[in-house]
Structure formats: C-alpha cells, structure tokens
PQR file with spaces between the fields and no chain letter, atoms N, CA, C, O and H, PARSE charges and radii, in Angstrom:
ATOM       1  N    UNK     1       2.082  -12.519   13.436 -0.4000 1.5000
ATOM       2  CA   UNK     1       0.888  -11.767   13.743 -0.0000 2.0000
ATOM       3  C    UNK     1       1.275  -10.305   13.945  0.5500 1.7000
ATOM       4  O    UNK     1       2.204  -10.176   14.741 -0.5500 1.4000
ATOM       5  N    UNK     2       0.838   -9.261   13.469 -0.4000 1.5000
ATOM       6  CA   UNK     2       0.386   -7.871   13.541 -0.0000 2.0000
ATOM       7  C    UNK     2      -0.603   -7.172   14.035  0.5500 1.7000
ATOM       8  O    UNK     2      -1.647   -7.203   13.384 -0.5500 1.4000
ATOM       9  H    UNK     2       0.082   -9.366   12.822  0.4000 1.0000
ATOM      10  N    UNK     3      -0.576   -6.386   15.252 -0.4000 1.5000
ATOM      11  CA   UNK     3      -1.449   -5.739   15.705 -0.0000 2.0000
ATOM      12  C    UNK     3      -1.107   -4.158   15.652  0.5500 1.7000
ATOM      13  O    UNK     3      -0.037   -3.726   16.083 -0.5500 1.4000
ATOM      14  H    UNK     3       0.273   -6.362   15.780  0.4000 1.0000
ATOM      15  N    UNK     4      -2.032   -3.395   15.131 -0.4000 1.5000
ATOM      16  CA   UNK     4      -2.104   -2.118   14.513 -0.0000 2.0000
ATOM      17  C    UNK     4      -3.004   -1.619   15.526  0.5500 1.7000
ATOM      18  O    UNK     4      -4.149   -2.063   15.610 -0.5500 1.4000
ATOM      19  H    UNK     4      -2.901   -3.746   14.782  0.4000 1.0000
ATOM      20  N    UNK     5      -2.327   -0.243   16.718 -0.4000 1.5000
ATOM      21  CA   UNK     5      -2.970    0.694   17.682 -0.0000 2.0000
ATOM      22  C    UNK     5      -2.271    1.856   17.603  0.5500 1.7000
ATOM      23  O    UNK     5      -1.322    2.182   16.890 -0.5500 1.4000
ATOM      24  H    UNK     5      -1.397    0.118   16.651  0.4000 1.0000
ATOM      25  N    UNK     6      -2.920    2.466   18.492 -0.4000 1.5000
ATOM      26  CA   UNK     6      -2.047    3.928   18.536 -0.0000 2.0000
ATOM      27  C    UNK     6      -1.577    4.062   19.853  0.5500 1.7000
ATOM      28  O    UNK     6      -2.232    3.847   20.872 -0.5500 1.4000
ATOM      29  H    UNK     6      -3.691    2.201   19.070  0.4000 1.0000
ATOM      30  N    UNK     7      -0.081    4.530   19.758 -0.4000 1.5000
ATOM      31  CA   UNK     7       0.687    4.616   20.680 -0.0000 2.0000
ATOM      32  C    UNK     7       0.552    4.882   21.827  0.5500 1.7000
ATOM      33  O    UNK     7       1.273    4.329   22.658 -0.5500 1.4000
ATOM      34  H    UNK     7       0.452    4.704   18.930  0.4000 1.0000
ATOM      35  N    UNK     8      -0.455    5.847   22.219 -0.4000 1.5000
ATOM      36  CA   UNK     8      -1.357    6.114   23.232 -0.0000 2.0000
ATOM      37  C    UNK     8      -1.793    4.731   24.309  0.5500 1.7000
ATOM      38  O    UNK     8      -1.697    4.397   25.490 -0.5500 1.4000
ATOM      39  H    UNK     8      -1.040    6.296   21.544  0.4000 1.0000
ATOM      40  N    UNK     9      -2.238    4.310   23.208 -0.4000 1.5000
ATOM      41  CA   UNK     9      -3.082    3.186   23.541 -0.0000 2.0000
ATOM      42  C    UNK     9      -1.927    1.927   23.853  0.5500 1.7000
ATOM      43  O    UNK     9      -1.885    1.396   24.963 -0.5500 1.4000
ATOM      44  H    UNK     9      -2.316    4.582   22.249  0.4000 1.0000
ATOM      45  N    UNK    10      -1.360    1.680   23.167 -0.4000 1.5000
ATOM      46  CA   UNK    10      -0.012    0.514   24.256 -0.0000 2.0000
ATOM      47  C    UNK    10       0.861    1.302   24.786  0.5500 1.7000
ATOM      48  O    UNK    10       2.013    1.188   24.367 -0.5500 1.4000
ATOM      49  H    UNK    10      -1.394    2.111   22.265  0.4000 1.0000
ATOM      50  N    UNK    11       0.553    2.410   25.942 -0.4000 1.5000
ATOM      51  CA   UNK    11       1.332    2.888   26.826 -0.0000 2.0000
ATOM      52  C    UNK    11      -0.157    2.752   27.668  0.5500 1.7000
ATOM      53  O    UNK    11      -0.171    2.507   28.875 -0.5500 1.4000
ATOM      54  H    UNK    11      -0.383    2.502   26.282  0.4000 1.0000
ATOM      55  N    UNK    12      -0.682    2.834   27.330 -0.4000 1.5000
ATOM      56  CA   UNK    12      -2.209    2.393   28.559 -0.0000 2.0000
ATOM      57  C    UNK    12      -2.034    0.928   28.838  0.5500 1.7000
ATOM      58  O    UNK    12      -1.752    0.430   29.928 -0.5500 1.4000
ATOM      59  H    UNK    12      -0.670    3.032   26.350  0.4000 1.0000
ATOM      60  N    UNK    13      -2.200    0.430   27.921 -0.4000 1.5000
ATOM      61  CA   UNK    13      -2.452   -1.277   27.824 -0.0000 2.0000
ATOM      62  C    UNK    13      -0.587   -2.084   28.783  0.5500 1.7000
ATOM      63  O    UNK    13      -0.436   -3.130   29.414 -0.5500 1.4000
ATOM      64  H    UNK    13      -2.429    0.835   27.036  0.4000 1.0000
ATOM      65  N    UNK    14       0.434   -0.958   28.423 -0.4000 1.5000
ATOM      66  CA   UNK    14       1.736   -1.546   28.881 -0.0000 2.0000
ATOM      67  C    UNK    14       2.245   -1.381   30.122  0.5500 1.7000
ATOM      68  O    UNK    14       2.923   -2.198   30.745 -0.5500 1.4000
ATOM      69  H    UNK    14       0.310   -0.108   27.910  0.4000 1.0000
ATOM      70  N    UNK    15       1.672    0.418   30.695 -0.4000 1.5000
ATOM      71  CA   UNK    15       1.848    1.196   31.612 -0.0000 2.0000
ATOM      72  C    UNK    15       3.445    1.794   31.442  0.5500 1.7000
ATOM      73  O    UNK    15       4.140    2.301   32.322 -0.5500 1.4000
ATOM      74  H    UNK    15       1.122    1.082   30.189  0.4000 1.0000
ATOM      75  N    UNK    16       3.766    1.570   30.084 -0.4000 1.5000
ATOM      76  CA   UNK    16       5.080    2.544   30.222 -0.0000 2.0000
ATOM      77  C    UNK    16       4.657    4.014   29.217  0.5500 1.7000
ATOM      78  O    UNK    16       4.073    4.207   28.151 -0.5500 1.4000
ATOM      79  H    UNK    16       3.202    1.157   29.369  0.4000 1.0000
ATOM      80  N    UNK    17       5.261    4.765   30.151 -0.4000 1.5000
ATOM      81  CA   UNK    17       5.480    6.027   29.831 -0.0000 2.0000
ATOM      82  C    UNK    17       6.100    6.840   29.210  0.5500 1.7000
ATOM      83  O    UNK    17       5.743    8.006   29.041 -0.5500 1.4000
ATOM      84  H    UNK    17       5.735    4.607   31.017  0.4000 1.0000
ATOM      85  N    UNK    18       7.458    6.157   28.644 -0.4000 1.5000
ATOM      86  CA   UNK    18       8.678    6.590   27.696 -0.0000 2.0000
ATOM      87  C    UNK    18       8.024    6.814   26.249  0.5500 1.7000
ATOM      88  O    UNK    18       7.217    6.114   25.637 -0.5500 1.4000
ATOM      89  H    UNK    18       7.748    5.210   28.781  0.4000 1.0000
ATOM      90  N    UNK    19       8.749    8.238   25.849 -0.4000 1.5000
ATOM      91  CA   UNK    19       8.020    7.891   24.484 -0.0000 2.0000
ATOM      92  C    UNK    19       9.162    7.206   23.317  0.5500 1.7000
ATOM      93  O    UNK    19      10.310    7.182   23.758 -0.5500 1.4000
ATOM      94  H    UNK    19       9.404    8.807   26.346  0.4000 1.0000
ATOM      95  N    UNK    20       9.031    6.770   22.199 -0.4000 1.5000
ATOM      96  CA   UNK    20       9.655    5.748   21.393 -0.0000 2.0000
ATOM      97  C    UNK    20      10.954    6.603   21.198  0.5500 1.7000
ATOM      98  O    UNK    20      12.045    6.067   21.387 -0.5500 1.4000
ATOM      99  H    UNK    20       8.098    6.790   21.840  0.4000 1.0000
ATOM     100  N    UNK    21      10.851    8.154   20.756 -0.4000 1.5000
ATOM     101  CA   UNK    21      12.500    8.776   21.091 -0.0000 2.0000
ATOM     102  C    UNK    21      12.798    8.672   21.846  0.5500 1.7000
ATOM     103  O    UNK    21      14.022    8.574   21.758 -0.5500 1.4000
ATOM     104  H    UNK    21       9.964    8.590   20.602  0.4000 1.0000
ATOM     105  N    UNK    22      12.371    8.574   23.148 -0.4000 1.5000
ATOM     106  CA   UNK    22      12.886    8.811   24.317 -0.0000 2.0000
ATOM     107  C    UNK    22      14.080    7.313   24.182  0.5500 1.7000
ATOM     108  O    UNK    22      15.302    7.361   24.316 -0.5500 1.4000
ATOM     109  H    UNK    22      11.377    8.653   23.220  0.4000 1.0000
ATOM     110  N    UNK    23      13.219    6.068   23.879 -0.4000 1.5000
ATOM     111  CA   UNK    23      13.931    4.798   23.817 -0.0000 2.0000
ATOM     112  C    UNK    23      15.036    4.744   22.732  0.5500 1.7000
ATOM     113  O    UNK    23      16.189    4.329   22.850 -0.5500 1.4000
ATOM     114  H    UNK    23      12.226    6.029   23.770  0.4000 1.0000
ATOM     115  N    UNK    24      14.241    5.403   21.351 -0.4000 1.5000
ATOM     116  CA   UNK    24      15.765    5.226   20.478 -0.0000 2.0000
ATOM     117  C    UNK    24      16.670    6.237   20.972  0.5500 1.7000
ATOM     118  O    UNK    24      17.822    5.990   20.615 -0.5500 1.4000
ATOM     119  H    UNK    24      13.304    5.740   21.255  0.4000 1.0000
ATOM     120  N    UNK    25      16.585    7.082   21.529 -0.4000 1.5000
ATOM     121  CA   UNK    25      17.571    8.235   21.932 -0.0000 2.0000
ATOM     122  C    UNK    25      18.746    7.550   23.183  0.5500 1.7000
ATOM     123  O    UNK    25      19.924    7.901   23.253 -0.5500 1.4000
ATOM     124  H    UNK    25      15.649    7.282   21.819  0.4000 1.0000
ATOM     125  N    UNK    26      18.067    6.489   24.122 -0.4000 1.5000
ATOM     126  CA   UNK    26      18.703    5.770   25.145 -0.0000 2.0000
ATOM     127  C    UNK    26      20.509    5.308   24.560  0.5500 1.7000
ATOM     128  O    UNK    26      20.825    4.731   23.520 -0.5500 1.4000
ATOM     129  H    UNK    26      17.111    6.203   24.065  0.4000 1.0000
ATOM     130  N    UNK    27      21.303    5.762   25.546 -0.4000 1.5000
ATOM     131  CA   UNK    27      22.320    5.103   25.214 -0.0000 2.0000
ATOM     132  C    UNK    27      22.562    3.555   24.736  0.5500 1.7000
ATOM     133  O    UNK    27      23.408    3.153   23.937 -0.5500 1.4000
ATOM     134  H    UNK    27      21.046    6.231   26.391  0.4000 1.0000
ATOM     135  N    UNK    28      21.698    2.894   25.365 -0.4000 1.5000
ATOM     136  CA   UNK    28      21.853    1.747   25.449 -0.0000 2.0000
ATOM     137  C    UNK    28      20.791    0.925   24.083  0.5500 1.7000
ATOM     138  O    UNK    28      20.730   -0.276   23.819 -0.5500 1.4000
ATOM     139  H    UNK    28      21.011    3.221   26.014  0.4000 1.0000
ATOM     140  N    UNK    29      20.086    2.044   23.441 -0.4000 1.5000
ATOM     141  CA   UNK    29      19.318    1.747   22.268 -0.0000 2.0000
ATOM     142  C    UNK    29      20.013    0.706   21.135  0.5500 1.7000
ATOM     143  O    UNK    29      19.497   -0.237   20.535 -0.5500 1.4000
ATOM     144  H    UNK    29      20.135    3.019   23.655  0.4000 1.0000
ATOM     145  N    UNK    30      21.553    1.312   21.072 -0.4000 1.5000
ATOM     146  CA   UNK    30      22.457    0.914   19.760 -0.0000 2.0000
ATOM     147  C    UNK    30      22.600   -0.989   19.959  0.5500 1.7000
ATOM     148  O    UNK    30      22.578   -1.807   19.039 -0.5500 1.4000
ATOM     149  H    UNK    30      21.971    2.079   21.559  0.4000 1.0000
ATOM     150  N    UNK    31      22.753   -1.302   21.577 -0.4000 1.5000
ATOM     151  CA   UNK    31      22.758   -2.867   22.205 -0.0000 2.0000
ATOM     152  C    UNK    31      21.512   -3.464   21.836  0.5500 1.7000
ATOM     153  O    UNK    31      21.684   -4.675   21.698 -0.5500 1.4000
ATOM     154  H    UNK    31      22.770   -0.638   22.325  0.4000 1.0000
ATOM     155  N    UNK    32      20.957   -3.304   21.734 -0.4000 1.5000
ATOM     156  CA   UNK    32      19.607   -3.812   21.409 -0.0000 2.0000
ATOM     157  C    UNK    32      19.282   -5.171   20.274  0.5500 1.7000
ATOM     158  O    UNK    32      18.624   -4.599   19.405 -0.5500 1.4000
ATOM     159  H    UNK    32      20.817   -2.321   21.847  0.4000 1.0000
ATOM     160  N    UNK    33      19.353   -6.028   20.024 -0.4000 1.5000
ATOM     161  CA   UNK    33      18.883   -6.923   19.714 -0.0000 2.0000
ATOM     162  C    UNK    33      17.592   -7.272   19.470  0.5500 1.7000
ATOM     163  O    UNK    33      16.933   -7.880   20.314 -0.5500 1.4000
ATOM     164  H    UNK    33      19.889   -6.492   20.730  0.4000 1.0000
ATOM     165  N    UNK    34      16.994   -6.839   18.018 -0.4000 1.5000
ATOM     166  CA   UNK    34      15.597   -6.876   17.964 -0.0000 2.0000
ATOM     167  C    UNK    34      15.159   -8.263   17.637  0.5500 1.7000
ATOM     168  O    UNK    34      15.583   -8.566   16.521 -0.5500 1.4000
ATOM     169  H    UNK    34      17.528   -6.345   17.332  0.4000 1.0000
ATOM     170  N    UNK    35      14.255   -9.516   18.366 -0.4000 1.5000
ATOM     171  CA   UNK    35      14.135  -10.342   17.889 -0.0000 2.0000
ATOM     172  C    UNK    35      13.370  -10.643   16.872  0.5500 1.7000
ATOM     173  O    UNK    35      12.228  -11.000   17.163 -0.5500 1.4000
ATOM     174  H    UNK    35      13.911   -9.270   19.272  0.4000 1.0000
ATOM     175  N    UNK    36      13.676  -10.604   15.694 -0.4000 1.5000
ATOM     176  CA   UNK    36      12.857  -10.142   14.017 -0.0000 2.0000
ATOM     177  C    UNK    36      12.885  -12.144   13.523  0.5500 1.7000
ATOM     178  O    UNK    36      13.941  -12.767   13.416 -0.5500 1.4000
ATOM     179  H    UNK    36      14.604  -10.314   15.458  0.4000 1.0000
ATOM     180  N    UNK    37      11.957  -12.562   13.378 -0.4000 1.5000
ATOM     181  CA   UNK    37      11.821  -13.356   12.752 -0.0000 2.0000
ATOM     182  C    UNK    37      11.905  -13.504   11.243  0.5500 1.7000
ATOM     183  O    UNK    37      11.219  -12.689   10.625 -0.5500 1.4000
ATOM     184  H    UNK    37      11.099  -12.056   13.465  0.4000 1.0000
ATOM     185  N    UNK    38      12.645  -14.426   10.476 -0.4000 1.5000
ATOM     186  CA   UNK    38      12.497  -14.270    9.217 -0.0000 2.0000
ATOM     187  C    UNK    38      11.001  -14.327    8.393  0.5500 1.7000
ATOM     188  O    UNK    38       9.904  -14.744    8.764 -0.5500 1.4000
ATOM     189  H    UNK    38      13.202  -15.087   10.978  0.4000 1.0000
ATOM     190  N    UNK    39      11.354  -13.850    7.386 -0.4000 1.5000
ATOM     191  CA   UNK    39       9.462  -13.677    6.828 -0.0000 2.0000
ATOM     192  C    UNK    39       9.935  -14.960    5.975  0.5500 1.7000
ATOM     193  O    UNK    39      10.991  -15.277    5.428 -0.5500 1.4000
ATOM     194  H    UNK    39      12.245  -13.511    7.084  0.4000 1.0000
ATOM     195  N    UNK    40       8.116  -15.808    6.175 -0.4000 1.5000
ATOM     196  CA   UNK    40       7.854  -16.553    5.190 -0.0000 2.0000
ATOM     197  C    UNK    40       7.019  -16.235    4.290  0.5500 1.7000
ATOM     198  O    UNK    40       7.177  -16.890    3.259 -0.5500 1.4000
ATOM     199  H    UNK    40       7.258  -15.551    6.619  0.4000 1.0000
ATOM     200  N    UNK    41       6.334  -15.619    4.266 -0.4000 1.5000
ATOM     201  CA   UNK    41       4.649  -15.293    2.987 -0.0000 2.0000
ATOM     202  C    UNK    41       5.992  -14.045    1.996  0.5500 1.7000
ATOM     203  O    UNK    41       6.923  -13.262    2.181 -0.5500 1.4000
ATOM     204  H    UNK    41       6.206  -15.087    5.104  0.4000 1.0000
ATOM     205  N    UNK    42       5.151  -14.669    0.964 -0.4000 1.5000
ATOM     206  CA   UNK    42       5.780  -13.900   -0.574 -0.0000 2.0000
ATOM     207  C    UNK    42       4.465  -13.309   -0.965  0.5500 1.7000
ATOM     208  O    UNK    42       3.291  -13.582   -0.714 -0.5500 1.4000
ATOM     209  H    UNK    42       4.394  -15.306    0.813  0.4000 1.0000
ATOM     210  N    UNK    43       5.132  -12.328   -1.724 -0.4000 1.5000
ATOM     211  CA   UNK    43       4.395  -10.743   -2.785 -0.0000 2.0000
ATOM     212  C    UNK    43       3.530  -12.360   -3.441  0.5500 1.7000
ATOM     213  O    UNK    43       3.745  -13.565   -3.315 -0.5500 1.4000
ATOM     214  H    UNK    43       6.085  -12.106   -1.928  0.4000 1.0000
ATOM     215  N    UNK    44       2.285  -11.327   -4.307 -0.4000 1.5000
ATOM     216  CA   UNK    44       1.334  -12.781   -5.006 -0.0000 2.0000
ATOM     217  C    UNK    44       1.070  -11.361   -6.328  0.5500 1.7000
ATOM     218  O    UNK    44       0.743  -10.184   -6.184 -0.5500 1.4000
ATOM     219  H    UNK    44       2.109  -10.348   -4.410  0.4000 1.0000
ATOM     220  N    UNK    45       1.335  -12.027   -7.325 -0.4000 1.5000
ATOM     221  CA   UNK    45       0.963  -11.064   -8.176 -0.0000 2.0000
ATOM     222  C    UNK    45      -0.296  -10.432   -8.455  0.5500 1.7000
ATOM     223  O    UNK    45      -1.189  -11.200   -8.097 -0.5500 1.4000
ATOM     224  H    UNK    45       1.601  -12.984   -7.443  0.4000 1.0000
ATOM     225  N    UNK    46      -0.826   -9.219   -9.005 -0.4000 1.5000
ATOM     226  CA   UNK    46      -1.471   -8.106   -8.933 -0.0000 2.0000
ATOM     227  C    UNK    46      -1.411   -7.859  -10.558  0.5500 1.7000
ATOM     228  O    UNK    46      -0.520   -7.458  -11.306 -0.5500 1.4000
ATOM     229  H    UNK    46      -0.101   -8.595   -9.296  0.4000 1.0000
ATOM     230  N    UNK    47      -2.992   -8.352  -10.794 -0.4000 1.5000
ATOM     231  CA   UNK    47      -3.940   -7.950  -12.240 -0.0000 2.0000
ATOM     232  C    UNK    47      -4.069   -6.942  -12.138  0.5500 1.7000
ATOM     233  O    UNK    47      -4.931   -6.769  -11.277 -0.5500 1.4000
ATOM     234  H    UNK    47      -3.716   -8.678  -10.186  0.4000 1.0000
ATOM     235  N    UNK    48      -3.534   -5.548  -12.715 -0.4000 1.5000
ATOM     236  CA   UNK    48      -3.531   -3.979  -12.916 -0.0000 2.0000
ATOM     237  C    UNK    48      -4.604   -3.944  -13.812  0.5500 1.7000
ATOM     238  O    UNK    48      -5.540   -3.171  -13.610 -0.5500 1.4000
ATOM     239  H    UNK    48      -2.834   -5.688  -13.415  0.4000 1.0000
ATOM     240  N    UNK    49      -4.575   -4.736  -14.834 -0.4000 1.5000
ATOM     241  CA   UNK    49      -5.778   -4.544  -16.046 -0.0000 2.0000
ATOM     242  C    UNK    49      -7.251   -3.934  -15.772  0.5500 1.7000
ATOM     243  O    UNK    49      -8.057   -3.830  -16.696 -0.5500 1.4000
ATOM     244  H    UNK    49      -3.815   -5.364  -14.997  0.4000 1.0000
C-alpha cells in the first residue's frame, strides 16, 4: 500500500519536526536498515497505437 501527502502534512499527522535532510544528513543515517519488501505486481503491457 502507498499513501501520497505532503510532507507538511506527516510531520502534523507524526509530530516530528526533523526535516528528511536533516535525517539523511544524521550520522547514524548510513545504519539504517530500510525494511523494503520485495515487489510482486509486474509492468502489463501498453497499446501505444
């Protein structure tokens, strides 16, 4: 699932205040472990005609 907001708006909804450089800039950014699920849904081909 994907949810599409503006950044603004999940620092309201989260109450954090850091902005996203602020986090990749963190020393501790590089440790990070993103938990990324593998993708299942495939490309479906596309009639240009």
């Amino acid at each position: 699932m994907h949810v599409l907001m503006s950044f603004d708006e999940y620092k309201r909804l989260t109450g954090k205040t850091r902005s996203l450089g602020d986090m990749l800039a963190a020393p501790e950014a590089g440790d990070t472990d993103l938990p990324v699920q593998p993708r299942t849904e495939h490309a479906q081909p596309v009639d240009l005609s």
